[in-house]
N, C-alpha and C positions, 0 to 999 in steps of 0.2 A: 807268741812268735817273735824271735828275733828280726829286725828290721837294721840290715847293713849297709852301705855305701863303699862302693869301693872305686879308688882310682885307681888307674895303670896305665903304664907307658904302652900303646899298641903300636906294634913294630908295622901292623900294616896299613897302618895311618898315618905312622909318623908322629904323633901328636898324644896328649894323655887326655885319655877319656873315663866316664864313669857307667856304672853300674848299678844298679841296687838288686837287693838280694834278701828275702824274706825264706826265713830259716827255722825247721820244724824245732820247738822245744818240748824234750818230754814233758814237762811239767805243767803242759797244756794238752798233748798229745796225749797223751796215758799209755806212752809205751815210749822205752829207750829208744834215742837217738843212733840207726846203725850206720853201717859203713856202706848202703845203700839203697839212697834214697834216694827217687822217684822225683824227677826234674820238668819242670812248665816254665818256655822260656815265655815272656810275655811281651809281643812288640806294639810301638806307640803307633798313632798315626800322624800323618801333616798336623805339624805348629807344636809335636809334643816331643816329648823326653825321654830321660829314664824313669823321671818320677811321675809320669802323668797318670799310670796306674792308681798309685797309690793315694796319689790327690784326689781321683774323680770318681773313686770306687771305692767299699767296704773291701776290698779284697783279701783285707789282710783280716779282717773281721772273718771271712767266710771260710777261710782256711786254717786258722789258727786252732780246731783240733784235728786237723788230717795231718800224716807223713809226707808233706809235698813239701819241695822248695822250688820258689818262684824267683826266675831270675829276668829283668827289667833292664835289657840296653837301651840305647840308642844310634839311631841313624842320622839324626840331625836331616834333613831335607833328602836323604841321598837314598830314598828306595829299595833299601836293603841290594844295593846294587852297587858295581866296579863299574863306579859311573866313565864316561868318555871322556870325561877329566882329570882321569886316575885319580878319583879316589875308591879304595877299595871297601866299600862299606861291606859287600857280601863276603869276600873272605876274613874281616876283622869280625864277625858275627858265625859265619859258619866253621872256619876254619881254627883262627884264632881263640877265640872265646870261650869254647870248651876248654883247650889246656890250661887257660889263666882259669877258668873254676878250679878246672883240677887241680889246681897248684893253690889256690887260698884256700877250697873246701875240698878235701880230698873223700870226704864222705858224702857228697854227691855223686850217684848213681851215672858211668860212661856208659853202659849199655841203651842199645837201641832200643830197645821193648819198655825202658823206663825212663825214653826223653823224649817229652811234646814239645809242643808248639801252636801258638795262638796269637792272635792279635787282629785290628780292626783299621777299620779304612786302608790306607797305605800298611801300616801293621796285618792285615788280610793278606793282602801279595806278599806281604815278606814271607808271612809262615808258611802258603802253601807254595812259593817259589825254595826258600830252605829247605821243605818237607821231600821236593821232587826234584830237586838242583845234586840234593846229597842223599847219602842211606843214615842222616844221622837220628832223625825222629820218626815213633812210631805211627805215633797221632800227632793230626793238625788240622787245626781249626779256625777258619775266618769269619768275621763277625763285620758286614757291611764290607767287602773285600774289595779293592781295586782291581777284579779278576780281568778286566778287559779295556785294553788301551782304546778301543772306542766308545766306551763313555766317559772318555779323557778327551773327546775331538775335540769340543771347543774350550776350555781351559791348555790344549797343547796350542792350539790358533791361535789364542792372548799372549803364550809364554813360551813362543819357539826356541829362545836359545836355553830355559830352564828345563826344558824336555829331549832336544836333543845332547844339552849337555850330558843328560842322564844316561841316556838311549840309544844317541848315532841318528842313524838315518831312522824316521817313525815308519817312514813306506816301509822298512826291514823288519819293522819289528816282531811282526806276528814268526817271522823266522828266525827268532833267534833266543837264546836259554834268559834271553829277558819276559818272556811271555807266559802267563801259565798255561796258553794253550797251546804251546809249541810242548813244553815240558811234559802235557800230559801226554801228547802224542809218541813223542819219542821216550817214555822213560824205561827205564830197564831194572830188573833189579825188586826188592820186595818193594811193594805198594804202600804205601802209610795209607792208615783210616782216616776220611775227612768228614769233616760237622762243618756246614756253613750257613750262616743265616741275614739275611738280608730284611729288610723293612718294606714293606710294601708301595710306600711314599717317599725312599731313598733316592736318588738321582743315578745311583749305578744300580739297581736292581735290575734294569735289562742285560748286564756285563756278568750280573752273578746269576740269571738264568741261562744266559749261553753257557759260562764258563761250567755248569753242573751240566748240562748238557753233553759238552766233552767231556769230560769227567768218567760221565757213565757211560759215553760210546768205547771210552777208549780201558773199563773194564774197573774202574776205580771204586771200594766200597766208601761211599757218598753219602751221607743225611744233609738233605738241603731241603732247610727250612724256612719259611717267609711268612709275615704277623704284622698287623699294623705298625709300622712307624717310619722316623726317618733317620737322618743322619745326625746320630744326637746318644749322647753319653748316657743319658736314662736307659736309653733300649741298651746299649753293651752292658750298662752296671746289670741287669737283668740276665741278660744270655749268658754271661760270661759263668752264671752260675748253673745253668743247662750245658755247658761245659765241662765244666767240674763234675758231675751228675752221670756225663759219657767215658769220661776219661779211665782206662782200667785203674784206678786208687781205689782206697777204703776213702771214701770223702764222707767225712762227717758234719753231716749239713745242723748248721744252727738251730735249737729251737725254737719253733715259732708255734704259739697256739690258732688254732682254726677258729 
């Protein structure tokens, strides 16, 4: 697999930011590189990056003989959200971000049916707020999710001005496209399939049992799964490959003897 970095000036940030980008090579794939290929964006959580994937996980190990390319922003602090402080991290990532692949890799796959989405902690909210904000991904995937801004109460109560800088008013919040569970209530449009898995000794596992809860009142097809652990990059380097396993791709899993 090719492993790229890529800067660029984002017109909706104002500001040049980076990317990484892990990119199917035949020569490890055992089939030509086409002109459409099956896209997994992968979002960080609080305190990480674009590179924190590729730091804290084999990932590029696990995929390096599938057709997938894995693409790696970041949001720096800002939620996958057009925070109250204008900045607009959701449309630099939803909006923006696809045309700049399109324009460095034009043989990444735009269609819906062959662009996911995935990521953990704050990366969780991203994907399945992307997943149900737009009709841009088919699948998405959270992995320890920030599904619910009430097991944020006491961390928003230590850090009021960094929550509502994000958010506005919190008493609002559950009303508004910042919530996944306003999103799932109102959404319209095809459904993305969602995987979510949570730790049984996580501190938001009560947020990701509501939030599957709505999920499936409000008609969403749901695997919500829970296993011991907590909030901690061993359990994701693990799940992330029960992702890969869901995802419609030929994934060709490494071999391991039993």
């Amino acid at each position: 697999m090719a492993i790229i970095n890529v800067e660029y000036y984002s017109e909706a940030l104002g500001m040049n930011r980076k990317f990484n980008v892990i990119y199917p090579e035949s020569s490890k794939t055992g089939k030509e590189v086409n002109s459409d290929i099956p896209v997994l964006y992968l979002l960080h959580g609080m305190s990480g990056n674009e590179d924190s994937w590729l730091i804290r996980t084999g990932i590029d190990r696990l995929i390096r003989h599938t057709q997938l390319a894995l693409v790696m922003p970041s949001t720096d602090l800002g939620f996958y959200t057009n925070t109250n402080y204008g900045m607009k991290y959701f449309d630099a990532i939803a909006k923006e971000l696809p045309q700049v692949l399109h324009n460095f890799f034009p043989n990444l796959s735009t269609k819906r049916e062959k662009n996911f989405i995935a990521g953990l902690s704050m990366g969780g909210y991203g994907a399945f707020k992307l997943a149900l904000a737009t009709n841009n991904f088919s699948y998405a995937a959270s992995l320890s999710g920030a599904l619910d801004l009430s097991d944020l109460k006491e961390q928003s109560a230590e850090n009021q001005a960094y929550w509502t800088g994000l958010f506005g008013n919190l008493d609002q919040f559950n009303e508004s496209e910042n919530s996944i569970l306003y999103l799932a209530e109102h959404h319209t449009g095809p459904k993305p399939k969602l995987y979510s898995w949570c730790g049984e000794q996580d501190y938001l596992v009560a947020g990701n049992d509501h939030a599957a809860a709505v999920l499936e009142d409000n008609g969403f097809d749901l695997i919500y799964k829970k296993s011991p652990g907590t909030h901690e990059w061993y359990y994701w380097s693990k799940q992330i490959e029960e992702v890969l396993k869901w995802l419609p791709i030929e994934y060709k899993q490494e071999e391991r003897l039993s």
